[in-house]
C-alpha positions as CSV (number, residue, x, y, z in Angstrom):
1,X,-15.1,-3.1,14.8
2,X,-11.6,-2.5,13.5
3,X,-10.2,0.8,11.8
4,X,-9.6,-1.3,8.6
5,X,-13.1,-2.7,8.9
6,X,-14.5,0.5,9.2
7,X,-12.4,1.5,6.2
8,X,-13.0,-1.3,4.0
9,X,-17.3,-0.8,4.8
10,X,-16.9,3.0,3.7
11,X,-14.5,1.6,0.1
12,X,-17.5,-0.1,-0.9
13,X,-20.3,1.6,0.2
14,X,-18.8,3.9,-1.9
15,X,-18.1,1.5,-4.9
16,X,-21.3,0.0,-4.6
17,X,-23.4,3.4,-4.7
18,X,-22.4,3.9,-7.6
19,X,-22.6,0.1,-9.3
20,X,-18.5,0.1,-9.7
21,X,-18.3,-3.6,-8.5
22,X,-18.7,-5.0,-12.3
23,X,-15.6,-3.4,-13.4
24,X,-13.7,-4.4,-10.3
25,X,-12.2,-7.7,-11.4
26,X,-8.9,-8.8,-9.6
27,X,-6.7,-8.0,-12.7
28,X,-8.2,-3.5,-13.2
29,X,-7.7,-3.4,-9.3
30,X,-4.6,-4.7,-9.2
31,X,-3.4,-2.0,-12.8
32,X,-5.1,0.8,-10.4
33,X,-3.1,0.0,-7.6
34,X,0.1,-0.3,-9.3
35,X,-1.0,3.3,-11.0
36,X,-1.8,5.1,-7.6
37,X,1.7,3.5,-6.8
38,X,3.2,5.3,-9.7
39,X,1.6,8.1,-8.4
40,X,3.5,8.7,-5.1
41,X,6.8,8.1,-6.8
42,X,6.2,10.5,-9.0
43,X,6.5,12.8,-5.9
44,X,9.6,12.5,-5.6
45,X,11.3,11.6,-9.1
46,X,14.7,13.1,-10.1
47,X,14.3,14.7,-6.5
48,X,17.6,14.2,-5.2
49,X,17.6,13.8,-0.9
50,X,17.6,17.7,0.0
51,X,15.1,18.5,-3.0
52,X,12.4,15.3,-1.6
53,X,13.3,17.0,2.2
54,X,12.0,20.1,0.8
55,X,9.5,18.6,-1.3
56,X,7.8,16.6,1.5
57,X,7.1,19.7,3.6
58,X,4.7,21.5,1.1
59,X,3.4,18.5,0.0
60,X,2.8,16.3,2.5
61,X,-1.9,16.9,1.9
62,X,-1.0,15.3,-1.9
63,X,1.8,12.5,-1.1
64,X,-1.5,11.4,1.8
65,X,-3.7,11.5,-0.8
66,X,-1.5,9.3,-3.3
67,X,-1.5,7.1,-0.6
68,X,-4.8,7.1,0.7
69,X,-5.7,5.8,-3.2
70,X,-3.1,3.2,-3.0
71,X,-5.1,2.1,0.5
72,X,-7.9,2.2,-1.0
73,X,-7.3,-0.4,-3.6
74,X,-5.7,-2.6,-1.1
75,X,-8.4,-2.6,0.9
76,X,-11.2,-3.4,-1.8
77,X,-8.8,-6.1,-3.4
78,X,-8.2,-7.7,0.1
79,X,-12.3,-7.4,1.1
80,X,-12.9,-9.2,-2.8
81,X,-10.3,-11.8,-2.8
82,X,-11.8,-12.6,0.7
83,X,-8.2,-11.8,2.2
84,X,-7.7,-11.0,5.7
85,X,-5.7,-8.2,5.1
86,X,-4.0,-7.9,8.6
87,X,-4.3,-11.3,9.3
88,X,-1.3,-11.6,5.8
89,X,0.5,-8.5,6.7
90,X,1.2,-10.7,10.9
91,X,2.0,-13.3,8.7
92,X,4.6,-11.6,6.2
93,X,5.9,-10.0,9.1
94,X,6.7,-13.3,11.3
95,X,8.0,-14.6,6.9
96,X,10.1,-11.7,6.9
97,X,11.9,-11.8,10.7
98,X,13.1,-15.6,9.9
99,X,14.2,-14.5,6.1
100,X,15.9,-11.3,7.8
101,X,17.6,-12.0,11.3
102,X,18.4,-9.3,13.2
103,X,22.3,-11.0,14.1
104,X,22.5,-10.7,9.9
105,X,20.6,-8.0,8.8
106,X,20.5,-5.2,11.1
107,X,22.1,-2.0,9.4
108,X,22.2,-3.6,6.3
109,X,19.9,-3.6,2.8
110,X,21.6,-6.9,1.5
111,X,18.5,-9.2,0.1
112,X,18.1,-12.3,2.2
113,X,19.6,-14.4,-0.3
114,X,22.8,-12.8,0.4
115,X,23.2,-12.4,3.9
């Protein structure tokens, strides 16, 4: 059995035992993603680069968990939606190397309309 299996099993045992599934439609898991998103920039807003360097270092046990939650609502959205969340992560990958060639976008942040 896969980590993310494993993962996903333990996300809702966790929902389910305490009868969370009927307010987990697609539309609150995806708000509560976005607002555990918001969450780990808030690390690091009107940080500049030396200020998040420093930052990062005595924070590092909060940013995780931020982004722990943010996993965690992937992983229940993918296992409801019946979405193969690795499976579309191989496949966005191989999307993304033809949209973003390495001869025309190494070294560079140019979208791949522009290149």
């Amino acid at each position: 059995m896969s980590d993310i299996k494993k993962l996903t099993e333990k996300i809702i045992k966790f929902r389910n035992e305490r009868d969370w599934k009927q307010f987990h439609n697609p539309k609150d898991v995806a708000l509560s993603l976005i607002l555990e998103a918001g969450e780990v920039m808030e690390h690091f807003q009107w940080k500049n680069k030396e200020e998040i360097e420093k930052y990062i270092v005595h924070n590092k046990t909060e940013i995780g968990e931020e982004l722990a939650d943010v996993l965690y609502w992937v992983l229940l959205m993918s296992h409801d939606l019946k979405i193969d969340i690795l499976d579309a992560l191989d496949k966005k990958i191989k999307k993304n190397e033809k949209k973003y060639p390495l001869r025309k976008a190494r070294g560079k942040h140019t979208k791949y309309n522009k290149l």
